[in-house]
FIPA-610460 format. One record per residue (C-alpha): x, y, z; residue in three letters. Coordinates in Angstrom, 2 decimals. Layout:
<sites>
SITE        xx        yy        zz   type
SITE         X         Y         Z    ALA
...
</sites>
This chain:
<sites>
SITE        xx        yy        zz   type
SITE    143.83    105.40     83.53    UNK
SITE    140.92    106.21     85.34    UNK
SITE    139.86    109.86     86.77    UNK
SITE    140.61    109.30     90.66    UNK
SITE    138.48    112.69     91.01    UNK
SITE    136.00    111.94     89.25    UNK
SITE    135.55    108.49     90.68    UNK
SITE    135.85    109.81     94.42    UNK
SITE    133.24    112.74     93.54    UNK
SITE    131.16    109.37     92.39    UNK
SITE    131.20    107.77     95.43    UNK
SITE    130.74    110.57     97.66    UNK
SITE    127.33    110.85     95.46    UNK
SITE    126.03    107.90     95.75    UNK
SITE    126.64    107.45     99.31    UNK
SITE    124.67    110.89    100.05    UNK
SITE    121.87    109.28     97.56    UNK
SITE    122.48    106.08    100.05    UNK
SITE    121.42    108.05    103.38    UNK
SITE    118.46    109.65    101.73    UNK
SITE    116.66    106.29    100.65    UNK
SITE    117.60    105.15    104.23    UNK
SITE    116.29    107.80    105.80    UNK
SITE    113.31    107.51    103.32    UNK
SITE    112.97    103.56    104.26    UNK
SITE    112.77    104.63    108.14    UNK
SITE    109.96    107.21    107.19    UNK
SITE    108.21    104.98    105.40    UNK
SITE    108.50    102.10    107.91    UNK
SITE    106.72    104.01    110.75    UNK
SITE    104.17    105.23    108.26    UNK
SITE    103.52    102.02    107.10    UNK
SITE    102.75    100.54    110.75    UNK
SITE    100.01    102.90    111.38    UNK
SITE     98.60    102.72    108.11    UNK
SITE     98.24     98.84    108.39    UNK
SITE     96.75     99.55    111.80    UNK
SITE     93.85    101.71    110.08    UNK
SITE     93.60     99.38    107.42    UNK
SITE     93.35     96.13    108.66    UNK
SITE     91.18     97.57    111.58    UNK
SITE     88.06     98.38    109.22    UNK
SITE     87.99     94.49    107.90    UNK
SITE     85.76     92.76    110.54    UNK
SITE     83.40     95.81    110.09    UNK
SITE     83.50     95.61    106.31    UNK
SITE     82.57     91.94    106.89    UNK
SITE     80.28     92.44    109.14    UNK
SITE     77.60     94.99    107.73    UNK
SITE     78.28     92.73    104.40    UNK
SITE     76.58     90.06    106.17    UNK
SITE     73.86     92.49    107.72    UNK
SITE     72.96     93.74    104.36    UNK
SITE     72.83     90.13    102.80    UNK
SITE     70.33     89.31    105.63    UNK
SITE     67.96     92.50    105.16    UNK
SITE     67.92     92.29    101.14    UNK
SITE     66.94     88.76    101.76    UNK
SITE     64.12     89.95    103.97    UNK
SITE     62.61     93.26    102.52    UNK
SITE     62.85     91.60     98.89    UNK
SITE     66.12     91.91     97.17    UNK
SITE     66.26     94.66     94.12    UNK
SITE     63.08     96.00     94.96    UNK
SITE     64.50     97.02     98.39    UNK
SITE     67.16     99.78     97.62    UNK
SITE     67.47    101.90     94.48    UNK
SITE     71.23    101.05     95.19    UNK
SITE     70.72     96.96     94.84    UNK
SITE     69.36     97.47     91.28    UNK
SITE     70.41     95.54     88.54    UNK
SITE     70.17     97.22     84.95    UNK
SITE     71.48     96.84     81.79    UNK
SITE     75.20     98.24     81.39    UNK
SITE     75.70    101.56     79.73    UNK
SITE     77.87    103.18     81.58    UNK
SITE     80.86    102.14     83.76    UNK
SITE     82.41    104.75     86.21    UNK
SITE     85.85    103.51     88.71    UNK
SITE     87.18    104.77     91.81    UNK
SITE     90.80    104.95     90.89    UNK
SITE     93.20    104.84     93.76    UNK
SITE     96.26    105.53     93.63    UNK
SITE     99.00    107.57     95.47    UNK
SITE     99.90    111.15     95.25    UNK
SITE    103.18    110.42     95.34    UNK
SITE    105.87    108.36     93.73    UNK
SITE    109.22    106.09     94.54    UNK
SITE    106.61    103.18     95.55    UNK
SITE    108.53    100.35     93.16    UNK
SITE    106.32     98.92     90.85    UNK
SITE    102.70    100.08     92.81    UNK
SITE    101.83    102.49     90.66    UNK
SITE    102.85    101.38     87.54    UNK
SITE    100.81     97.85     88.42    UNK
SITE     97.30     99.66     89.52    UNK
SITE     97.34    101.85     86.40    UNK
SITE     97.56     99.07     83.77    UNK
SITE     95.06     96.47     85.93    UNK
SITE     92.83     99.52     85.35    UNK
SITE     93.61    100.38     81.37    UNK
SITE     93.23     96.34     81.34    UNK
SITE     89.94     96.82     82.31    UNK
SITE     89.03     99.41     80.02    UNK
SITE     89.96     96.95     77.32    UNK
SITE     87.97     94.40     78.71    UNK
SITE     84.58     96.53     78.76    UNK
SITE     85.48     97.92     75.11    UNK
SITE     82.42     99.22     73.34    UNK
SITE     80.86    100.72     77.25    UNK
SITE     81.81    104.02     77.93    UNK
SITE     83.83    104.52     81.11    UNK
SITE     84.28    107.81     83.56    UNK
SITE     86.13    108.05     86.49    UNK
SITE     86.46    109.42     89.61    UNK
SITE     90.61    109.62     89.91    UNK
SITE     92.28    109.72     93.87    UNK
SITE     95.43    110.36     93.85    UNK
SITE     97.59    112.52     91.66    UNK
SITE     99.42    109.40     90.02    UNK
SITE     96.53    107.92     88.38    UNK
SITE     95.76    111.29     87.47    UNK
SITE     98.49    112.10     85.06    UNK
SITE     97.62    108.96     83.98    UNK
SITE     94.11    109.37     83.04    UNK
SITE     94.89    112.77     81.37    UNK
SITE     97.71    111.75     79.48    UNK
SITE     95.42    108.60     78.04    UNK
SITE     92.96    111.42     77.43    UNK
SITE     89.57    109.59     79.67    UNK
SITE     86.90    110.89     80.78    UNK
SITE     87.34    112.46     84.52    UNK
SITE     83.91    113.11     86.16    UNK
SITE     85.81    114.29     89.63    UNK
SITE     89.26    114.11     90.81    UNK
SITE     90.93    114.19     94.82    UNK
SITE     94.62    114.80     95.57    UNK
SITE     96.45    115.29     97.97    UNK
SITE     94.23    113.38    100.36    UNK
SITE     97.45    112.78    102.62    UNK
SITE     98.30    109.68    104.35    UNK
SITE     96.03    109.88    107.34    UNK
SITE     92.51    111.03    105.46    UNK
SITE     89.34    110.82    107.66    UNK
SITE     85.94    109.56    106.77    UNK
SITE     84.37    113.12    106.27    UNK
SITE     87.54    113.95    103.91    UNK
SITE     85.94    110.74    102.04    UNK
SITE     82.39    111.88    102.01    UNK
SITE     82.13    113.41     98.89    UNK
SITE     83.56    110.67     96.43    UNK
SITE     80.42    108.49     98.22    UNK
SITE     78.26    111.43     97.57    UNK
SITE     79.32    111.46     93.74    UNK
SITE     79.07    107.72     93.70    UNK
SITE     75.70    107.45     94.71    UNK
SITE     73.99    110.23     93.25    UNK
SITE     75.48    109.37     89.75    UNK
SITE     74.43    105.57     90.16    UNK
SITE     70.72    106.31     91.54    UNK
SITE     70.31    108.81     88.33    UNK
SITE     70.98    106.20     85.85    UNK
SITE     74.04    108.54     85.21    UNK
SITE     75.68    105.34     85.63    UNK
SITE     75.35    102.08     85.81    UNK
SITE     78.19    100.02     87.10    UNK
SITE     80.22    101.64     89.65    UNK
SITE     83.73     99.45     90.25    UNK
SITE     86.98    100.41     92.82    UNK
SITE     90.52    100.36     91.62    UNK
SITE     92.97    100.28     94.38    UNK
SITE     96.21     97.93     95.50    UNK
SITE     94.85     95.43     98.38    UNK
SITE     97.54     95.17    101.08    UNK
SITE     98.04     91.34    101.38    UNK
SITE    101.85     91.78    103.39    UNK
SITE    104.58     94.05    103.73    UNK
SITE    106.36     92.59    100.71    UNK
SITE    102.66     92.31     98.29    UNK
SITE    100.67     94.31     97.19    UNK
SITE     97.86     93.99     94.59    UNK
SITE     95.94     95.84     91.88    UNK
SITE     92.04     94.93     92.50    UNK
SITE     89.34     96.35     90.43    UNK
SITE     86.04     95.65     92.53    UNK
SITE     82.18     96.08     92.29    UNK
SITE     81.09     98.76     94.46    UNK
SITE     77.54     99.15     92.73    UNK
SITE     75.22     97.61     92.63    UNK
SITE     75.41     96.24     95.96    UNK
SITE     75.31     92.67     95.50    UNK
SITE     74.56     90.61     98.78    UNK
SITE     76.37     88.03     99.86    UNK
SITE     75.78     84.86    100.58    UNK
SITE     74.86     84.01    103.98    UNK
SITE     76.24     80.49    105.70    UNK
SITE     73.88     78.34    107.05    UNK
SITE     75.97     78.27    110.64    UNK
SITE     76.04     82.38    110.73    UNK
SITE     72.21     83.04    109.11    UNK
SITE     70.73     84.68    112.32    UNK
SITE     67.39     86.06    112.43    UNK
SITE     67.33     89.65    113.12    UNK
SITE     64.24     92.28    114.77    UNK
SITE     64.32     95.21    112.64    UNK
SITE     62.72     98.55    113.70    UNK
SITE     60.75    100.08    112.43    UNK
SITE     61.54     97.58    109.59    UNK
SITE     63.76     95.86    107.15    UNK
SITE     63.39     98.43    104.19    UNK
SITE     64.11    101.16    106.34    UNK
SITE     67.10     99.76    108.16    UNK
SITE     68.23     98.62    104.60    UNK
SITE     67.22    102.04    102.85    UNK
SITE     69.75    103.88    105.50    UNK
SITE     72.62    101.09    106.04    UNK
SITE     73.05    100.96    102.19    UNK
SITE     74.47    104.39    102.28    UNK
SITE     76.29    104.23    105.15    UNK
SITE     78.21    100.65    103.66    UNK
SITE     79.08    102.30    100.60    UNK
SITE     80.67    105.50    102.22    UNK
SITE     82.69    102.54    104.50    UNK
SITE     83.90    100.78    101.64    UNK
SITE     85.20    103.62     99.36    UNK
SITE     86.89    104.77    102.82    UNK
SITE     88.33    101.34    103.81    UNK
SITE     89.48    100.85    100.71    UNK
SITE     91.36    104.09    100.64    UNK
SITE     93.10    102.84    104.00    UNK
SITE     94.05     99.52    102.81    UNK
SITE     95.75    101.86     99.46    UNK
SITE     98.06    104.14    101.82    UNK
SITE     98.78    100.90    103.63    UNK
SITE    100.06     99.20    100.16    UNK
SITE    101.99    102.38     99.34    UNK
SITE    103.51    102.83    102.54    UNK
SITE    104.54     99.11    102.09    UNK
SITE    105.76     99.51     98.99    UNK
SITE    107.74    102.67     99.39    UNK
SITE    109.79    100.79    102.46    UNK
SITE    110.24     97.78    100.26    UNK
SITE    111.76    100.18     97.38    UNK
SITE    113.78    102.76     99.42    UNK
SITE    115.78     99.58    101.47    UNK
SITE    116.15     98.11     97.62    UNK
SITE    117.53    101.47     96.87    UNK
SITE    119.97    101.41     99.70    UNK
SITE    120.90     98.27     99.27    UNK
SITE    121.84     98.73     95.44    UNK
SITE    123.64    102.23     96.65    UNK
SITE    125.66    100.68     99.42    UNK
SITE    126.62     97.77     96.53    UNK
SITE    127.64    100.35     94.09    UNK
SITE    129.98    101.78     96.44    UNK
SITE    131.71     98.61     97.23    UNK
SITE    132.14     98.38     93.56    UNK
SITE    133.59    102.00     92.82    UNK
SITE    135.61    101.94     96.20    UNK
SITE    137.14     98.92     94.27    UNK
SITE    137.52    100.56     91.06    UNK
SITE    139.37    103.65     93.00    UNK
SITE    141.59    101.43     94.81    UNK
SITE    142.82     99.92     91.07    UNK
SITE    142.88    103.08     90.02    UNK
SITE    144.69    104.66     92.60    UNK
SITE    147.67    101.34     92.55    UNK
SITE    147.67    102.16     89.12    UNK
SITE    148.65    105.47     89.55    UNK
SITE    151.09    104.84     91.94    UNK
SITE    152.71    101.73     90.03    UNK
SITE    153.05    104.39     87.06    UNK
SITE    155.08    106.60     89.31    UNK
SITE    157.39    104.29     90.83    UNK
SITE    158.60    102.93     87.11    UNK
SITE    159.04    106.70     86.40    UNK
SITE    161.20    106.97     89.10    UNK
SITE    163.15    104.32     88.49    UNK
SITE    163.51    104.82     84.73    UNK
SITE    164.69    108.32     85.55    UNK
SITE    167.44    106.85     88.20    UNK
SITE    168.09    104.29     85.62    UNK
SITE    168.68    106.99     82.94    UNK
SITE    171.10    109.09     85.45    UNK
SITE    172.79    105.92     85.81    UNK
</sites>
């Protein structure tokens, strides 16, 4: 027969674990709304000065233009990896940490550094024993553009050095409350896009194209590495919400089932009586 104790004391346990990942899911919800907002905010921006720069490399001469534009041969790789300081984000984590070791696999033979955000990837990157040129935590989940500052200042100086050559971004793209996903992207060198016929728009630059392009440069990659920050806290936010109501669900489920199991239990125990009872009067008899 069953422990009635032990199966109430069960219960009782996993509803308290039940209010916690509810209370979690609410936290996370309202998190998650803001952090979209900041995310989502910087895209017609990003887009923008992408198309400005693809205009003024066009017309102060491509590579020759910016020391960050350059093209050279590969010999070292460094990556922005992005990833959140904390855990109990599903599968987020565990997703942007093997697109990353993928990638590492794919570029065997070139050595890679990185520059690790976020305590999770961390561990990660220690435990695999790589090579960690810088690393941010506890960047919180409302960081400003200063706080970002000097992983662009890192980023640039070590590319325009030849320290490195490549420069990529690891970080989960916020597509909708319910996806998220791992993207490694090219950060540097800054390659231009292509302009549209309908949007190519001749510009007046002053005091000219090289210097416009010489300062923006800077200025687009210090954006990025911040947007793509926001659009990380907005995936783990997103993810969190997705993974706490889960949680709650699967709590509230288990419950039905061991409310079930104590109400057998507890029929049992009585059924067991009653034939006692009656055996005894039976015996008396």
């Amino acid at each position: 027969m069953a422990n009635l104790r032990a199966i109430r004391l069960r219960i009782r346990g996993v509803k308290n674990i039940a209010k916690i990942t509810r209370a979690m899911e609410m936290i996370a919800a309202s998190k998650m709304r803001r952090a979209q907002d900041r995310g989502l905010a910087g895209r017609p921006y990003r887009e923008k000065i992408t198309e400005v720069i693809a205009a003024l490399s066009a017309v102060s001469g491509g590579e020759a233009g910016h020391p960050l534009l350059v093209n050279r041969p590969v010999k070292k790789i460094m990556v922005v990896h992005i990833t959140p300081d904390r855990g109990l984000s599903g599968g987020l984590v565990g997703n942007i940490n093997r697109a990353t070791l993928a990638f590492i696999q794919e570029k065997k033979g070139t050595p890679v550094n990185f520059i690790v955000v976020g305590k999770k990837g961390l561990d990660v990157m220690r435990r695999t024993q790589r090579e960690i040129a810088a690393e941010f935590v506890g960047m919180g989940d409302k960081p400003t553009l200063q706080e970002t500052l000097p992983i662009s200042r890192i980023v640039i100086d070590d590319f325009k050095s030849g320290a490195v050559d490549e420069v990529w971004v690891a970080y989960s793209q916020f597509v909708s409350t319910m996806v998220q996903k791992p993207v490694l992207e090219k950060l540097l060198p800054v390659e231009p896009a292509e302009i549209e016929p309908q949007h190519n728009v001749e510009y007046i630059y002053e005091p000219d194209a090289a210097s416009v392009l010489g300062s923006l440069l800077p200025a687009y990659v210090e954006m990025k590495i911040f947007q793509l920050l926001l659009e990380s806290i907005a995936s783990e936010q997103s993810a969190r919400m997705v993974a706490m109501r889960n949680a709650t669900q699967n709590a509230n489920e288990l419950t039905e089932e061991l409310t079930l199991e104590y109400n057998k239990a507890r029929q049992e125990s009585i059924t067991g009586d009653l034939l006692d009872i009656v055996g005894g009067v039976a015996a008396l008899a």
